[in-house]
C-alpha positions in Angstrom: 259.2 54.7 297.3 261.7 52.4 298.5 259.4 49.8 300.2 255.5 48.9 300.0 253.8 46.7 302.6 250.2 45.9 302.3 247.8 44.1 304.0 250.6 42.2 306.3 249.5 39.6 309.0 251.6 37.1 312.0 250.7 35.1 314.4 253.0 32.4 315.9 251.1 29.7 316.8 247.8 30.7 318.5 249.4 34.3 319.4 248.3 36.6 316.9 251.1 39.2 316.5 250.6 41.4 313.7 247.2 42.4 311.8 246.5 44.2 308.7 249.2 46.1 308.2 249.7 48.5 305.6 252.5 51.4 305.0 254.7 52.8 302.4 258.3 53.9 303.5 259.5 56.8 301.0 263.0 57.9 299.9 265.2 59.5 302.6 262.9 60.0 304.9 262.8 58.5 308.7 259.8 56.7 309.3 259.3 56.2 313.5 257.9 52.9 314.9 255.9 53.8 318.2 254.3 50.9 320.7 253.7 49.1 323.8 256.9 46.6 324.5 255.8 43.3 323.4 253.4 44.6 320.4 255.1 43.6 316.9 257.5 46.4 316.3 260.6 43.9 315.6 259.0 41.6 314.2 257.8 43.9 311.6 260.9 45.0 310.9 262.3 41.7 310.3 259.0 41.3 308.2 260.6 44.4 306.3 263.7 43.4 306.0 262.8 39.7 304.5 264.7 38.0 308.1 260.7 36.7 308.5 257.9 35.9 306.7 254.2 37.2 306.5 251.6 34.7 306.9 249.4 36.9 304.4 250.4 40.2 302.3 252.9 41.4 300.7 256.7 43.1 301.0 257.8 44.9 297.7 261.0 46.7 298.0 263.0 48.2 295.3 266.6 47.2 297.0 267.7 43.9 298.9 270.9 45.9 300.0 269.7 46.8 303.4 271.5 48.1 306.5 270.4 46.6 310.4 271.2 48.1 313.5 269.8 46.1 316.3 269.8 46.7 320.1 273.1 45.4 320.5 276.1 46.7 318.7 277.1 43.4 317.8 280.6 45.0 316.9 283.4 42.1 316.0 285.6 42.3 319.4 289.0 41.6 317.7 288.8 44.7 315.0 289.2 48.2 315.8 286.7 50.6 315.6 288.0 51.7 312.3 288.0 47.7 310.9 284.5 47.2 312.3 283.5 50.1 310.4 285.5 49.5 307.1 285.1 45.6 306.5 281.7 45.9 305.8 282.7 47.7 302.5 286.2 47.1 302.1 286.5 49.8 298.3 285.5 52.4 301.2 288.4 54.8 300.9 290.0 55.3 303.9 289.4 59.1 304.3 285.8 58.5 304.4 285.9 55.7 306.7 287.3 58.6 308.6 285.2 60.8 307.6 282.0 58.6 309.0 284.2 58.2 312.3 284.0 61.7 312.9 280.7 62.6 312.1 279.4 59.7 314.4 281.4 61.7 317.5 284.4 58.7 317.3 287.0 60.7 316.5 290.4 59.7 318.0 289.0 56.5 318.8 289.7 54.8 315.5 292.5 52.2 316.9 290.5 51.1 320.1 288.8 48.1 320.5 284.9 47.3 321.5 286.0 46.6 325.4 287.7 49.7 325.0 284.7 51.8 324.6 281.5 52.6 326.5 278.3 51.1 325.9 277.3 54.5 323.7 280.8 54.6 321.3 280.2 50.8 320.5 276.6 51.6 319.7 277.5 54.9 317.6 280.4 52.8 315.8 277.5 50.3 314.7 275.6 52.9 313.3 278.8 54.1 311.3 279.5 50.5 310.5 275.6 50.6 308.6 276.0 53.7 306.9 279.4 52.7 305.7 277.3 49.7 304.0 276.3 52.2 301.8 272.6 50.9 301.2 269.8 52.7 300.6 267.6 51.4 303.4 268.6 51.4 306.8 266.6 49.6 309.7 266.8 50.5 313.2 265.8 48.2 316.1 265.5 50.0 319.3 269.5 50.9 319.0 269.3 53.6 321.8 267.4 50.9 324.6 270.2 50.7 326.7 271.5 54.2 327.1 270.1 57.0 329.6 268.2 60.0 328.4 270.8 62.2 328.2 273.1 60.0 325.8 269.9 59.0 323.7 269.5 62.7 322.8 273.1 63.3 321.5 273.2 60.4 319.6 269.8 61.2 318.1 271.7 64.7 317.2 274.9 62.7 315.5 272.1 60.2 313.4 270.6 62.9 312.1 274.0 65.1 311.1 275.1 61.5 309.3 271.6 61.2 307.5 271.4 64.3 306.5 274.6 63.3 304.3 273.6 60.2 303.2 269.9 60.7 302.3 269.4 56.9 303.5 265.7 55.8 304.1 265.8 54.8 307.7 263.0 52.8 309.9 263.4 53.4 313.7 262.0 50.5 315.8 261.4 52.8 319.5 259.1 53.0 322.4 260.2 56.2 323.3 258.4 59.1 322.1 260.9 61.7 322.4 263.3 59.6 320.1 260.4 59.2 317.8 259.6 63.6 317.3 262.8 64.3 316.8 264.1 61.8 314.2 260.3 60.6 312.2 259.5 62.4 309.2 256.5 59.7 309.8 255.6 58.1 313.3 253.3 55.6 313.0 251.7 54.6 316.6 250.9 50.8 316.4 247.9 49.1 319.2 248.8 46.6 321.2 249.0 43.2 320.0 248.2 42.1 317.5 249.5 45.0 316.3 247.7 47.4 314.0 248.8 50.7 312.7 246.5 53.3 315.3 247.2 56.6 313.4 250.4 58.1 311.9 251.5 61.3 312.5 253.4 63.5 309.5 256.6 66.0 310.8 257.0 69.0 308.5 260.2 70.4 310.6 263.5 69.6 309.2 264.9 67.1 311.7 267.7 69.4 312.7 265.7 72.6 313.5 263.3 70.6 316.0 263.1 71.4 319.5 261.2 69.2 322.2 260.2 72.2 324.0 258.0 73.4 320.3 254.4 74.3 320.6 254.5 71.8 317.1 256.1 68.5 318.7 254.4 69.4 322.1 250.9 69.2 320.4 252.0 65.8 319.0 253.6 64.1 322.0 250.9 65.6 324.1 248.0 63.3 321.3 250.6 60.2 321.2 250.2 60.2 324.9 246.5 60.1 324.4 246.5 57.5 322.4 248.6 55.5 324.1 246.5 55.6 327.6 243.8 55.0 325.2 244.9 52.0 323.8 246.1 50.7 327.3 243.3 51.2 329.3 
């Protein structure tokens, strides 16, 4: 287990955000964040990653090395795709700085820099950059928000091929359940606020033989749906 949270509450002010929340996030696996915009989901993670504090409950995790990927790609604009990547861990030898580059679909890119690229390559070479940090935990805010459906799916596609290497534990912060089936070996569907956890759904598929179009992650999107109408009506 790589981090425990029990019994977590937040408010800010007279707004209560957050309420009773309890969940364990295992070793390399992806655990999904599902809910209404507006409900908790980053401030949980910044809960998570120690940025904020609970008002009650507790945070035990087993490593204070943590990656962050938020919804911008926050990339530095004078370094190249390959420095952006590399300072982060400067003893990363160079072929596997290159190695990451390729894997995240940045190949022949290395020397450009963040105004050179689309809104997608920044976004993929921040991802890079957080694996290259070489923690154990990863934490994922919403890093696909700005993209269109299309662009979200293939990047989904390269996360997983880069995961699958690195065996990191990753939350994904999302409000997009498509994003959610194919990347959660957990999704846990939070209420509105304050936010408490409404059920949580368990993926046995291995990330990379799933398919949208399953009878498996049909039946599932098909109940999140549910529950989400549910919970908003």
């Amino acid at each position: 287990m790589i981090v425990k949270l029990e019994n977590i509450y937040k408010s800010y002010g007279s707004v209560d955000v957050l309420k009773d929340i309890s969940l364990n996030i295992e070793k390399d696996e992806i655990l999904c964040i599902l809910g209404p915009s507006g409900c908790g989901k980053s401030t949980l993670l910044n809960i998570i990653s120690g940025l904020l504090q609970s008002d009650v409950g507790s945070v035990n995790r087993i490593t204070d090395r943590i990656g962050y990927v938020f919804q911008e790609d926050r990339l530095l604009p004078w370094k190249t795709v390959y420095e952006n990547i590399k300072f982060v861990e400067d003893k990363t030898p160079q072929k596997d700085v290159y190695k990451l580059i390729a894997d995240i679909g940045l190949e022949g890119f290395e020397n450009c820099f963040p105004h050179e690229l689309s809104g997608g390559m920044r976004q993929r070479c921040s991802i890079a950059r957080a694996f290259n940090y070489h923690s154990e935990f990863l934490l994922m805010d919403e890093p696909f928000k700005s993209l269109d459906y299309t662009l979200r799916i293939k990047m989904i596609g390269q996360l997983i091929k880069v995961w699958e290497k690195t065996s990191n534990s990753i939350i994904f912060v999302t409000h997009e359940i498509d994003e959610a089936l194919l990347l959660g070996n957990k999704v846990i569907v939070l209420t509105n606020r304050p936010a408490q956890i409404a059920k949580t759904f368990e993926i046995k598929i291995k990330q990379s033989e799933r398919k949208l179009s399953s009878k498996n992650l049909t039946e599932i999107r098909n109940e999140i749906i549910g529950l989400m109408i549910e919970l908003n009506s």
